[in-house]
Gaussian input, Z-matrix of N, CA and C with variables (Angstrom, degrees):
# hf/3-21g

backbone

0 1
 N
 C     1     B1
 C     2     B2     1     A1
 N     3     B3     2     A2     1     D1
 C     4     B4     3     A3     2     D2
 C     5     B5     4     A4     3     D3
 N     6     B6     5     A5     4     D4
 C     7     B7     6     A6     5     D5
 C     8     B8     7     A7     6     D6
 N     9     B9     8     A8     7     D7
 C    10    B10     9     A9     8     D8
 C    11    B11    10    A10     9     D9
 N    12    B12    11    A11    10    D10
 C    13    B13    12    A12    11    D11
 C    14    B14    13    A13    12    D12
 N    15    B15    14    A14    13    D13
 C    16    B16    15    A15    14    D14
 C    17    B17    16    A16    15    D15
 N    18    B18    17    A17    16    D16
 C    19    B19    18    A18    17    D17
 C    20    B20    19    A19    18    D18
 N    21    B21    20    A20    19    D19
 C    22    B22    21    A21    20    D20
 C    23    B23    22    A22    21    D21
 N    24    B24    23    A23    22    D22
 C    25    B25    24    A24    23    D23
 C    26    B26    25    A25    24    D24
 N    27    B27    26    A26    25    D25
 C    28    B28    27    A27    26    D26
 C    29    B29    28    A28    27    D27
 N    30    B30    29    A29    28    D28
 C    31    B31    30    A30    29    D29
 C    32    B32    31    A31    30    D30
 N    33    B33    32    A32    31    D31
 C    34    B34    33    A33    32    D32
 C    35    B35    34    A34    33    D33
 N    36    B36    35    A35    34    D34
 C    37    B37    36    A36    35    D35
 C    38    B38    37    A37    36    D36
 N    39    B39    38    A38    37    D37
 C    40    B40    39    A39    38    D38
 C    41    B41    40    A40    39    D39
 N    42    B42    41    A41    40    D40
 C    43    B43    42    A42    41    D41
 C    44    B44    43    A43    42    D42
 N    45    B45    44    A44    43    D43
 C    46    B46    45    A45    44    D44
 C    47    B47    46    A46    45    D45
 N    48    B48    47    A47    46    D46
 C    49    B49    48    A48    47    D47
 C    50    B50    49    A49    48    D48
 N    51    B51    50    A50    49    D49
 C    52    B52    51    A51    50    D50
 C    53    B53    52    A52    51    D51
 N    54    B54    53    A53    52    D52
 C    55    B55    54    A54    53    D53
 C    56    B56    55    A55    54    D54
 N    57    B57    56    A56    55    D55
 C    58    B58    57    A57    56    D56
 C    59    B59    58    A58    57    D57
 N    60    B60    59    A59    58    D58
 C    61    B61    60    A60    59    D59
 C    62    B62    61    A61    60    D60
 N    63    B63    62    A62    61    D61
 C    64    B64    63    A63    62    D62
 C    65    B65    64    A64    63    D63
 N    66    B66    65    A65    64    D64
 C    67    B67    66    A66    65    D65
 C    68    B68    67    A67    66    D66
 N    69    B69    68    A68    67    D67
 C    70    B70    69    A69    68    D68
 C    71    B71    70    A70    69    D69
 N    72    B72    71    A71    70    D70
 C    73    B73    72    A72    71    D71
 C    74    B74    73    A73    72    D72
 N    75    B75    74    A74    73    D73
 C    76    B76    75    A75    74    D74
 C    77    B77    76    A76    75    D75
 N    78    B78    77    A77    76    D76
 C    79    B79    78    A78    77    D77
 C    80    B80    79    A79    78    D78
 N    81    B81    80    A80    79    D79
 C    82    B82    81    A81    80    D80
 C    83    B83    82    A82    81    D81
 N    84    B84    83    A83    82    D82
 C    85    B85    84    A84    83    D83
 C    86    B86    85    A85    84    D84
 N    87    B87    86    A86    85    D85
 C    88    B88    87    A87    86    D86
 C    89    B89    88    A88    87    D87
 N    90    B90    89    A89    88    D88
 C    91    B91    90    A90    89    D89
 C    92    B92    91    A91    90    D90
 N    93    B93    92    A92    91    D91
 C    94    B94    93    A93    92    D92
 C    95    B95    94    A94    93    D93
 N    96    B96    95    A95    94    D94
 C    97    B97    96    A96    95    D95
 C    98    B98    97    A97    96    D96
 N    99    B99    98    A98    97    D97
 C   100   B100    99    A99    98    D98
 C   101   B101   100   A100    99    D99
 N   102   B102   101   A101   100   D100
 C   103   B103   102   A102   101   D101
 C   104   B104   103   A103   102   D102
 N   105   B105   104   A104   103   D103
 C   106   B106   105   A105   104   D104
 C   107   B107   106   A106   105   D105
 N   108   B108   107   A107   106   D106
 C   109   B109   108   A108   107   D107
 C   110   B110   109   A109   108   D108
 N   111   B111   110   A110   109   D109
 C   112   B112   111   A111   110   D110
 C   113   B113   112   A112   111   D111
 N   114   B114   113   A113   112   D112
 C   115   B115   114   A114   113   D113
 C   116   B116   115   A115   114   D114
 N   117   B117   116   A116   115   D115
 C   118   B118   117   A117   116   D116
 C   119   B119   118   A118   117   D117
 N   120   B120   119   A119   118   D118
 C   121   B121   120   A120   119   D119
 C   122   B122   121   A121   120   D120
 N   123   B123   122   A122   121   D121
 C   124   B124   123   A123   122   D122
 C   125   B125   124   A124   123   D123
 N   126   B126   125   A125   124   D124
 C   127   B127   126   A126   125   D125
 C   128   B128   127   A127   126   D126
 N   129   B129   128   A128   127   D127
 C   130   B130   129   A129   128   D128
 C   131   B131   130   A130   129   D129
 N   132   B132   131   A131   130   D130
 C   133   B133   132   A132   131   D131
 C   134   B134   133   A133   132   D132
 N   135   B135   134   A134   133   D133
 C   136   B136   135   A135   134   D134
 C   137   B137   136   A136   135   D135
 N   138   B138   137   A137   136   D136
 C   139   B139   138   A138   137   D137
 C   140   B140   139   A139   138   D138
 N   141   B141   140   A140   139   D139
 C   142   B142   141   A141   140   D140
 C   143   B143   142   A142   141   D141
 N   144   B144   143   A143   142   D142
 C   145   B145   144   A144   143   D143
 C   146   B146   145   A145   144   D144
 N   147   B147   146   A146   145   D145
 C   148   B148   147   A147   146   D146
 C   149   B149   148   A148   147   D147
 N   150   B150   149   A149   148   D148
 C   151   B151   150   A150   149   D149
 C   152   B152   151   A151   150   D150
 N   153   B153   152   A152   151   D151
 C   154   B154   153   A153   152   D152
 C   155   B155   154   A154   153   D153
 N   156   B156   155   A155   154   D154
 C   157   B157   156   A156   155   D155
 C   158   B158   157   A157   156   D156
 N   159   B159   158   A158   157   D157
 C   160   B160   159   A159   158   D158
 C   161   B161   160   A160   159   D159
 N   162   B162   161   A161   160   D160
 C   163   B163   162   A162   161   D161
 C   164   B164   163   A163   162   D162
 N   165   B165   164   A164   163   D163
 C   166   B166   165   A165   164   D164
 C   167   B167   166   A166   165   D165
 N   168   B168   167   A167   166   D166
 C   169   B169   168   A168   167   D167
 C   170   B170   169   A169   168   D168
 N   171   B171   170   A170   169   D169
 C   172   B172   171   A171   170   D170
 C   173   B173   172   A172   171   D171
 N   174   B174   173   A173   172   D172
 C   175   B175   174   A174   173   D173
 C   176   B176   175   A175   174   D174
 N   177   B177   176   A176   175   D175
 C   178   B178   177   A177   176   D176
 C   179   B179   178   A178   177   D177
 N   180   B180   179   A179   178   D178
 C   181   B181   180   A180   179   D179
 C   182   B182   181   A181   180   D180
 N   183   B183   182   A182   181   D181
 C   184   B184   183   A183   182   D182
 C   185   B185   184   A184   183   D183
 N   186   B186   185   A185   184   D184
 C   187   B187   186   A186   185   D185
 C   188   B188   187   A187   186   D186
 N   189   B189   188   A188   187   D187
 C   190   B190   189   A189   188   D188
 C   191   B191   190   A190   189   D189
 N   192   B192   191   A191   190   D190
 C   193   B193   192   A192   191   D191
 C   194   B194   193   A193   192   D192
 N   195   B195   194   A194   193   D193
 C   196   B196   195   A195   194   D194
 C   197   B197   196   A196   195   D195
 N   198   B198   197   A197   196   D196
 C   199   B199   198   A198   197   D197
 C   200   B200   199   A199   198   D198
 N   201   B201   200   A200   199   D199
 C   202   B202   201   A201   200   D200
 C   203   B203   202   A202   201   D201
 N   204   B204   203   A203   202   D202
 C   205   B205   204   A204   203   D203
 C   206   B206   205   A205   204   D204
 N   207   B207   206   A206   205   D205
 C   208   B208   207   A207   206   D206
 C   209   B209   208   A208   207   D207
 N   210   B210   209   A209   208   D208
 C   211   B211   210   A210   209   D209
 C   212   B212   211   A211   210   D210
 N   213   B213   212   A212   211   D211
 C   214   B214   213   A213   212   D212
 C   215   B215   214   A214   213   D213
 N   216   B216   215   A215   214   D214
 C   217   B217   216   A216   215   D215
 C   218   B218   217   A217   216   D216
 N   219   B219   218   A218   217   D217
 C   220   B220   219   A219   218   D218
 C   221   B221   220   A220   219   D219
 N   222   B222   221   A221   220   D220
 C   223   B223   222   A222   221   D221
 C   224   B224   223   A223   222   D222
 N   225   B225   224   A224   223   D223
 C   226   B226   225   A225   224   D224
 C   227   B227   226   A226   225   D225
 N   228   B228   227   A227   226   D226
 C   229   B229   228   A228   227   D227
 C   230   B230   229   A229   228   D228
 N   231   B231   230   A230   229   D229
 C   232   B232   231   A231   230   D230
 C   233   B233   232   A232   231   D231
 N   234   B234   233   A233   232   D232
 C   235   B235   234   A234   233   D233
 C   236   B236   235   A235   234   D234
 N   237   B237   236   A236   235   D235
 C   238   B238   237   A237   236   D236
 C   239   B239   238   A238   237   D237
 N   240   B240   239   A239   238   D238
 C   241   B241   240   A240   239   D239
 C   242   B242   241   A241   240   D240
 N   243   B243   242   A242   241   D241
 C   244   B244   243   A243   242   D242
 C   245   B245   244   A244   243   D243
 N   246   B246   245   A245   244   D244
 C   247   B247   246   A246   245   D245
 C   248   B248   247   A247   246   D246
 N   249   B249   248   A248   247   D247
 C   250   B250   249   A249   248   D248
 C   251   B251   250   A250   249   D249
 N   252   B252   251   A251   250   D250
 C   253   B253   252   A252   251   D251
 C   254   B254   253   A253   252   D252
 N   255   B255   254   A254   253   D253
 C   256   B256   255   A255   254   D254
 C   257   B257   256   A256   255   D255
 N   258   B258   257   A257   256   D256
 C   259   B259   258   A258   257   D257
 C   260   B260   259   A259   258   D258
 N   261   B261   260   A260   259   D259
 C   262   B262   261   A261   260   D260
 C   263   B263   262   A262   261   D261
 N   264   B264   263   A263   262   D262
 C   265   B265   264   A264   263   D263
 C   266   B266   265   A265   264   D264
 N   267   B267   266   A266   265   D265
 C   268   B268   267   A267   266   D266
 C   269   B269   268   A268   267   D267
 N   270   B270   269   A269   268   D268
 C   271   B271   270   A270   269   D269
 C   272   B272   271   A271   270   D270
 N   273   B273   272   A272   271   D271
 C   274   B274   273   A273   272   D272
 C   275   B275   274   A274   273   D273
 N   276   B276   275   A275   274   D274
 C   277   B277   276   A276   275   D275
 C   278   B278   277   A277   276   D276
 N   279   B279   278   A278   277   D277
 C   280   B280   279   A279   278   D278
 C   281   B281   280   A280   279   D279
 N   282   B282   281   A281   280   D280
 C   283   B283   282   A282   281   D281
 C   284   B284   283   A283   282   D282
 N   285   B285   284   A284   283   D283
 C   286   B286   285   A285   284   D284
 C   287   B287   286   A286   285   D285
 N   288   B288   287   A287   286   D286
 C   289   B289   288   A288   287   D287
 C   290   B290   289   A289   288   D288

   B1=1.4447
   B2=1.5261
   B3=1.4365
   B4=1.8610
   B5=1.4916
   B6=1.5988
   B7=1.2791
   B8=1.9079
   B9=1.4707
   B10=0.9658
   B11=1.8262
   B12=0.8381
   B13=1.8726
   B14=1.6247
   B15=2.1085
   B16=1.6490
   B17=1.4287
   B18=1.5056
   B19=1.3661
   B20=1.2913
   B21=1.1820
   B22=1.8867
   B23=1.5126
   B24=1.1823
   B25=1.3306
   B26=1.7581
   B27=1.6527
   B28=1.7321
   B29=1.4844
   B30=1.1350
   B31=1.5277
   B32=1.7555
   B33=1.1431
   B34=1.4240
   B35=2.1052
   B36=1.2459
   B37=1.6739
   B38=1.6508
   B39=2.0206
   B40=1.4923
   B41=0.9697
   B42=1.5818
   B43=1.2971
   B44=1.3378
   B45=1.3260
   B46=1.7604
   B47=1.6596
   B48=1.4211
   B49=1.6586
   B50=1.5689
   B51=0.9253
   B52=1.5486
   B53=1.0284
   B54=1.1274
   B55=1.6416
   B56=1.9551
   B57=1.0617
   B58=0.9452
   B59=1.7874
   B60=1.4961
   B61=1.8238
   B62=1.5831
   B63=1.5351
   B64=1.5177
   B65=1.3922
   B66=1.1520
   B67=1.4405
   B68=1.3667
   B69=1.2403
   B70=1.7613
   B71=1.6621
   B72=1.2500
   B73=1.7970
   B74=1.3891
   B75=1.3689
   B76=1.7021
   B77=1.0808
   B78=1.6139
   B79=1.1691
   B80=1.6929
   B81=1.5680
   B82=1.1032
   B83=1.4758
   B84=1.5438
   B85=1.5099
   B86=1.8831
   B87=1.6404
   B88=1.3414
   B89=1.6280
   B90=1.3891
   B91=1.6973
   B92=1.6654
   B93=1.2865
   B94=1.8723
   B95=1.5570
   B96=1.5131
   B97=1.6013
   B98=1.8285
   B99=1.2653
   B100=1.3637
   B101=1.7604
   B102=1.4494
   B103=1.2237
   B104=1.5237
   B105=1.0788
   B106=1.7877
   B107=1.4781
   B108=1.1983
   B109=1.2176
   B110=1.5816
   B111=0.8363
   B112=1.4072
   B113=1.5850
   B114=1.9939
   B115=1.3208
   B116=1.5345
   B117=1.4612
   B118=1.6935
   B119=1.4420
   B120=1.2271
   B121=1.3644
   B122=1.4686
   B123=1.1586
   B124=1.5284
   B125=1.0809
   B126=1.2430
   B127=1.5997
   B128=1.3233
   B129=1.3853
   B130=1.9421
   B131=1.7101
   B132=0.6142
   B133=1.7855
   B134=1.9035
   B135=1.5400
   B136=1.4663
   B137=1.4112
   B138=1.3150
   B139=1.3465
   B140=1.3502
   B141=1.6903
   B142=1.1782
   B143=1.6914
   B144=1.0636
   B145=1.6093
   B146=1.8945
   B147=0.7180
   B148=1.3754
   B149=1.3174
   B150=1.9223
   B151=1.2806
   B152=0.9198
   B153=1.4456
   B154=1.1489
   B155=1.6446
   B156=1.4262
   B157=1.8126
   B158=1.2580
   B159=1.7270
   B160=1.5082
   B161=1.7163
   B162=1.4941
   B163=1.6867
   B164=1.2626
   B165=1.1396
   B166=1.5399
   B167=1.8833
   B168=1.3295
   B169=1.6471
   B170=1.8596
   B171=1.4924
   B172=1.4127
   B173=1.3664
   B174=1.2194
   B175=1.5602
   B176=1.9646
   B177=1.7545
   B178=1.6477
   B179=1.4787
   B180=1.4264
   B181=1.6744
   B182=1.7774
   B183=1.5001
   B184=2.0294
   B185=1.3791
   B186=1.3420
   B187=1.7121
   B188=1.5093
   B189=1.3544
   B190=1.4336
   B191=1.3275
   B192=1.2839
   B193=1.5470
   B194=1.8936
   B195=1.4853
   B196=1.7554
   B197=1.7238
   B198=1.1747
   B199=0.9845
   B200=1.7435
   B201=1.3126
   B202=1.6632
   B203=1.8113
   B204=0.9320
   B205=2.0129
   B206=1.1479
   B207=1.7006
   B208=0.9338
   B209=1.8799
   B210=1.3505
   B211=1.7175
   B212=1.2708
   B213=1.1559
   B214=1.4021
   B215=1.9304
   B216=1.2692
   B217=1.9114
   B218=1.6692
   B219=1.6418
   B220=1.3704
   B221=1.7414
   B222=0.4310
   B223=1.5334
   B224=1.9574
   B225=0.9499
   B226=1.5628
   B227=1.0985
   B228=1.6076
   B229=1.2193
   B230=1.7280
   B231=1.4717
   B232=1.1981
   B233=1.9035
   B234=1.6656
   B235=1.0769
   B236=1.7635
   B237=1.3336
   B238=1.3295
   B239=1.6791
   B240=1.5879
   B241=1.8279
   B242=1.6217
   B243=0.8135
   B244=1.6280
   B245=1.6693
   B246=1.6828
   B247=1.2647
   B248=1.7458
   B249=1.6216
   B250=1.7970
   B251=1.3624
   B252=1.2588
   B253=1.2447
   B254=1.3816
   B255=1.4438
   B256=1.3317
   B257=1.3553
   B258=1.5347
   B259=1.3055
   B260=0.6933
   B261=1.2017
   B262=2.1475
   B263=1.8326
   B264=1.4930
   B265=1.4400
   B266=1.7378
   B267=1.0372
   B268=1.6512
   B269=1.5718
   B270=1.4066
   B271=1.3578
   B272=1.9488
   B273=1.6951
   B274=1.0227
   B275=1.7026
   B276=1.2224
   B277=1.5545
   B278=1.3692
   B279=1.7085
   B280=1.2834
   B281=1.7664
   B282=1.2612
   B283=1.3873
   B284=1.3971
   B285=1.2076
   B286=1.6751
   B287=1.5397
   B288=1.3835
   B289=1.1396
   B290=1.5481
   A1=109.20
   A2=101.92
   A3=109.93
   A4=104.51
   A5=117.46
   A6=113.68
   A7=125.87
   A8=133.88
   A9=97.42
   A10=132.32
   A11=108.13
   A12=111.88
   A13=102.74
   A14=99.37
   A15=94.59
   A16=105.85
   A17=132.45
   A18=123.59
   A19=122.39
   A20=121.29
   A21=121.86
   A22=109.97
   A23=127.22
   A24=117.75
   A25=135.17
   A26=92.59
   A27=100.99
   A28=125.35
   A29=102.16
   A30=123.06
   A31=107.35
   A32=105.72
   A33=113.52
   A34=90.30
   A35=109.45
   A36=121.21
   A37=87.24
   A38=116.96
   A39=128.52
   A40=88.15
   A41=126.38
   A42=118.22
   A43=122.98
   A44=105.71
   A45=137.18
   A46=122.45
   A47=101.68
   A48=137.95
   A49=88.49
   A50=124.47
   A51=134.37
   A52=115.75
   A53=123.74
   A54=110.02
   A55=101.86
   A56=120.72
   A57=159.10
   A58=108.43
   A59=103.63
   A60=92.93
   A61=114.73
   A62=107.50
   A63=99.34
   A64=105.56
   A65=118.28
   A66=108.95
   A67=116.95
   A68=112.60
   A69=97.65
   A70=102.29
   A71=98.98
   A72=125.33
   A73=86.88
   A74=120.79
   A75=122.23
   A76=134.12
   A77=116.37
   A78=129.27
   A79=97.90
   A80=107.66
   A81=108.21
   A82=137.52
   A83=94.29
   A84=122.07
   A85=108.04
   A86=108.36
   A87=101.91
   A88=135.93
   A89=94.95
   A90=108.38
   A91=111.39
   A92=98.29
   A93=120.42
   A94=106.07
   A95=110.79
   A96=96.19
   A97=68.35
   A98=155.57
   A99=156.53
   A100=105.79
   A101=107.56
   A102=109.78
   A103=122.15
   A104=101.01
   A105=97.31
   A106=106.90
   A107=123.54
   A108=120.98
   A109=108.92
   A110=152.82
   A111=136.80
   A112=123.39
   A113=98.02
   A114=110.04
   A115=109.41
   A116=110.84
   A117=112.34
   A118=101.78
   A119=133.41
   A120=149.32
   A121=119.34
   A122=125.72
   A123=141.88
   A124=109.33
   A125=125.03
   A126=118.68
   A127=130.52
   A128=97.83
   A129=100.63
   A130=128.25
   A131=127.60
   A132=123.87
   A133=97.68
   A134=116.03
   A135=108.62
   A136=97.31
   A137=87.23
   A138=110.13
   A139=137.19
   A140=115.02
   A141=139.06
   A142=112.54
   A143=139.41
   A144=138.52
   A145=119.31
   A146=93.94
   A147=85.96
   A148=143.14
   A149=131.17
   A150=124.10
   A151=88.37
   A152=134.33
   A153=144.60
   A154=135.52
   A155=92.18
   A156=104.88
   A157=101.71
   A158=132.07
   A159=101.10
   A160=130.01
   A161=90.10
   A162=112.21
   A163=101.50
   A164=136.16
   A165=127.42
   A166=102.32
   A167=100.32
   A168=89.60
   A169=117.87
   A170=105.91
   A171=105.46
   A172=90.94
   A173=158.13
   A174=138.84
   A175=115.54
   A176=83.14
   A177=64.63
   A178=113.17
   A179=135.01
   A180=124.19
   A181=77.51
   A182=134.65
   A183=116.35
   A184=107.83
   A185=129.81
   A186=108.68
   A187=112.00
   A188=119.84
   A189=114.67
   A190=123.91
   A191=93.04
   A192=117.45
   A193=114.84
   A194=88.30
   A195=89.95
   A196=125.07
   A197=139.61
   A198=125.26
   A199=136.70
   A200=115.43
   A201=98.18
   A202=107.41
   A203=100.18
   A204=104.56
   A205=101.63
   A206=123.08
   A207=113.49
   A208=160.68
   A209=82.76
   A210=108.22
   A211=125.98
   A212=151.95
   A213=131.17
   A214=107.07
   A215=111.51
   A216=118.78
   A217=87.19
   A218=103.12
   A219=126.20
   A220=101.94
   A221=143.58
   A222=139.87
   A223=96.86
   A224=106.49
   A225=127.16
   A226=108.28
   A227=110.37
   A228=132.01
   A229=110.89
   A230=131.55
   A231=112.83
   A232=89.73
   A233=104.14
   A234=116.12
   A235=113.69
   A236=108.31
   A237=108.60
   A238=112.39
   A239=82.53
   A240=91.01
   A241=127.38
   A242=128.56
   A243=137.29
   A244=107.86
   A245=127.48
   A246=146.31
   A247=105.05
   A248=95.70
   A249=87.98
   A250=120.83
   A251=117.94
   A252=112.92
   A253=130.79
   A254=128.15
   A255=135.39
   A256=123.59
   A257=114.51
   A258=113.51
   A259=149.71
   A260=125.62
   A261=148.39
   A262=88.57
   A263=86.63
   A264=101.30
   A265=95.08
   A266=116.81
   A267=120.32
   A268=105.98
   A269=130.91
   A270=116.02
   A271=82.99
   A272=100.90
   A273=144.63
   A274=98.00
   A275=152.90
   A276=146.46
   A277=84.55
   A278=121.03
   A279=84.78
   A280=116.25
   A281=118.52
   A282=137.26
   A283=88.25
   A284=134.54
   A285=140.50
   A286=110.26
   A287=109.04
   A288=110.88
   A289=118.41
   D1=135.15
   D2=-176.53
   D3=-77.25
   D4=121.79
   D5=165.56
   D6=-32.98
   D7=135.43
   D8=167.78
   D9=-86.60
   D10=155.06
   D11=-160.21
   D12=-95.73
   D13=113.68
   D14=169.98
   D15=92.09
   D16=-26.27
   D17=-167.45
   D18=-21.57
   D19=-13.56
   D20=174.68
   D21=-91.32
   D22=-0.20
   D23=-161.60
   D24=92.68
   D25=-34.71
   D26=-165.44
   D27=-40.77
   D28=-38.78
   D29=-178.02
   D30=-65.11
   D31=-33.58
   D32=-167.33
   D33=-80.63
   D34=-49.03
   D35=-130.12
   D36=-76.11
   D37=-36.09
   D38=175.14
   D39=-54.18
   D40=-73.67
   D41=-155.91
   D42=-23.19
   D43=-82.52
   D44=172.61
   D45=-42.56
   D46=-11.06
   D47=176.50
   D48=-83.78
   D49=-79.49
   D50=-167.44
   D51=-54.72
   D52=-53.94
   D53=-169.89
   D54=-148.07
   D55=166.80
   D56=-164.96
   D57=-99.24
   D58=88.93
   D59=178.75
   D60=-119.67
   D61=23.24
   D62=174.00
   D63=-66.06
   D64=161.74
   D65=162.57
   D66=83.53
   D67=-9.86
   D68=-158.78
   D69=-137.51
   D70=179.41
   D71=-159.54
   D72=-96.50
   D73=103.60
   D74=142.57
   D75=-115.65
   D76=162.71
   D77=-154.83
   D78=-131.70
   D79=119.63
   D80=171.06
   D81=-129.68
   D82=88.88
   D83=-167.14
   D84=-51.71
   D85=126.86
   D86=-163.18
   D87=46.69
   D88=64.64
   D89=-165.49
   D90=-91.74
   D91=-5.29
   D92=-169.76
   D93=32.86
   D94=-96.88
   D95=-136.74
   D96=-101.26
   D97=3.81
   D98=163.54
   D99=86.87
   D100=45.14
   D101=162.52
   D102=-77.75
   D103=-52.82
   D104=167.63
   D105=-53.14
   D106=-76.49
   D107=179.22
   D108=-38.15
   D109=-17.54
   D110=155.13
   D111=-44.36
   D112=-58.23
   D113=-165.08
   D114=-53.67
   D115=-19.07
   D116=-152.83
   D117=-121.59
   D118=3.00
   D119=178.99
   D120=-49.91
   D121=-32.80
   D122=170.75
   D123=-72.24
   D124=-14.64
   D125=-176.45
   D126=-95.84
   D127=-60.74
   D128=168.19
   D129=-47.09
   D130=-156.49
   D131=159.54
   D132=-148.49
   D133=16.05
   D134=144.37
   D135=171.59
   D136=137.22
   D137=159.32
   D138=-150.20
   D139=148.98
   D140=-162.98
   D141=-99.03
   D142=80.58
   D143=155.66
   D144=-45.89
   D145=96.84
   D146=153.65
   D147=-128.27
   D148=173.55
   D149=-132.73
   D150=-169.13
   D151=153.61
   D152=122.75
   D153=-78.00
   D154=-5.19
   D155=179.92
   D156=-95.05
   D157=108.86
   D158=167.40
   D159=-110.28
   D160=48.54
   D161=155.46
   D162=-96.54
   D163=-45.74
   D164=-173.94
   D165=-70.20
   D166=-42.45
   D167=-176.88
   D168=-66.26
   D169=-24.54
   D170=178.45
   D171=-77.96
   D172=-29.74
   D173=171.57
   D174=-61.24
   D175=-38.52
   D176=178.99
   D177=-71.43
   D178=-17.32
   D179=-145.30
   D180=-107.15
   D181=-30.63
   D182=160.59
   D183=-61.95
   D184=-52.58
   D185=-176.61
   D186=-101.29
   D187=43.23
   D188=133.81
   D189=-93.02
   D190=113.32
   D191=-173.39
   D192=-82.46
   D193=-31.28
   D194=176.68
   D195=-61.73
   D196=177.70
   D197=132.33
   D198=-12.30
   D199=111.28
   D200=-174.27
   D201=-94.75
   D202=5.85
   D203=172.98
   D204=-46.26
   D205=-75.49
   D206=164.61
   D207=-40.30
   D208=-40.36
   D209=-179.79
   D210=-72.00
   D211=120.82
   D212=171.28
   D213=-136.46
   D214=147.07
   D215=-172.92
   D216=-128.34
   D217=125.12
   D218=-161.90
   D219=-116.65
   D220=118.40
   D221=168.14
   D222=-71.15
   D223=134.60
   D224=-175.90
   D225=179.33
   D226=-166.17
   D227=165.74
   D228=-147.03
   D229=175.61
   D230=-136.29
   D231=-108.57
   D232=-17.26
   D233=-179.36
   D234=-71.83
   D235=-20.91
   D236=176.14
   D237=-142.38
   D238=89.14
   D239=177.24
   D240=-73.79
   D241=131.41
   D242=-157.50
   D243=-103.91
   D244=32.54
   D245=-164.75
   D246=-149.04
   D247=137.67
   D248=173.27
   D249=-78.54
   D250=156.80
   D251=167.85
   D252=-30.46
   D253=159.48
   D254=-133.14
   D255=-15.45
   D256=58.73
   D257=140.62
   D258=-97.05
   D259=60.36
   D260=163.08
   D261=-148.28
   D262=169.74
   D263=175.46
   D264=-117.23
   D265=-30.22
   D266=-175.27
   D267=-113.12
   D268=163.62
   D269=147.04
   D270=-156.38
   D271=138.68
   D272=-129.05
   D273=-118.39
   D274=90.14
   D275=-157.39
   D276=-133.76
   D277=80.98
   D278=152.86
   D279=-145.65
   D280=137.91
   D281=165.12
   D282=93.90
   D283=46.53
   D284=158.57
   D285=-100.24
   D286=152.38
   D287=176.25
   D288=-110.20

């Protein structure tokens, strides 16, 4: 059984502390299985996950439950982005290694 990740919120609450993602184009470098990206999914009007694992990315694109218009899980890596320049307004690195 997978630990669960964050159960208090914190991870989510910095996030949402920091910056401002209604509205906007993010990029979410090392998004794995798209649990974070869940919590914050209502907000942007798109976003991009990406991964280099794509067992974790086929978990995120079965338990996305939202709308997928918006959503998309990319297999990449963060060193070689596959998008032109400034397309995101945010990009999102967090607790990846």
């Amino acid at each position: 059984m997978r630990p669960t990740r964050d159960p208090e919120g914190a991870e989510i609450s910095h996030l949402l502390a920091a910056c401002e993602l209604a509205g906007k184009a993010v990029l979410e470098v090392g998004c794995g299985d798209g649990k974070l990206t869940s919590q914050f999914a209502d907000l942007p009007r798109k976003i991009v996950g990406i991964d280099p694992v794509i067992s974790d990315l086929q978990i995120a694109n079965r338990e996305n439950t939202l709308s997928a218009s918006h959503i998309s899980f990319i297999q990449t890596i963060g060193e070689s982005l596959p998008f032109p320049p400034q397309s995101f307004d945010i990009a999102i690195f967090a607790c990846s290694l």
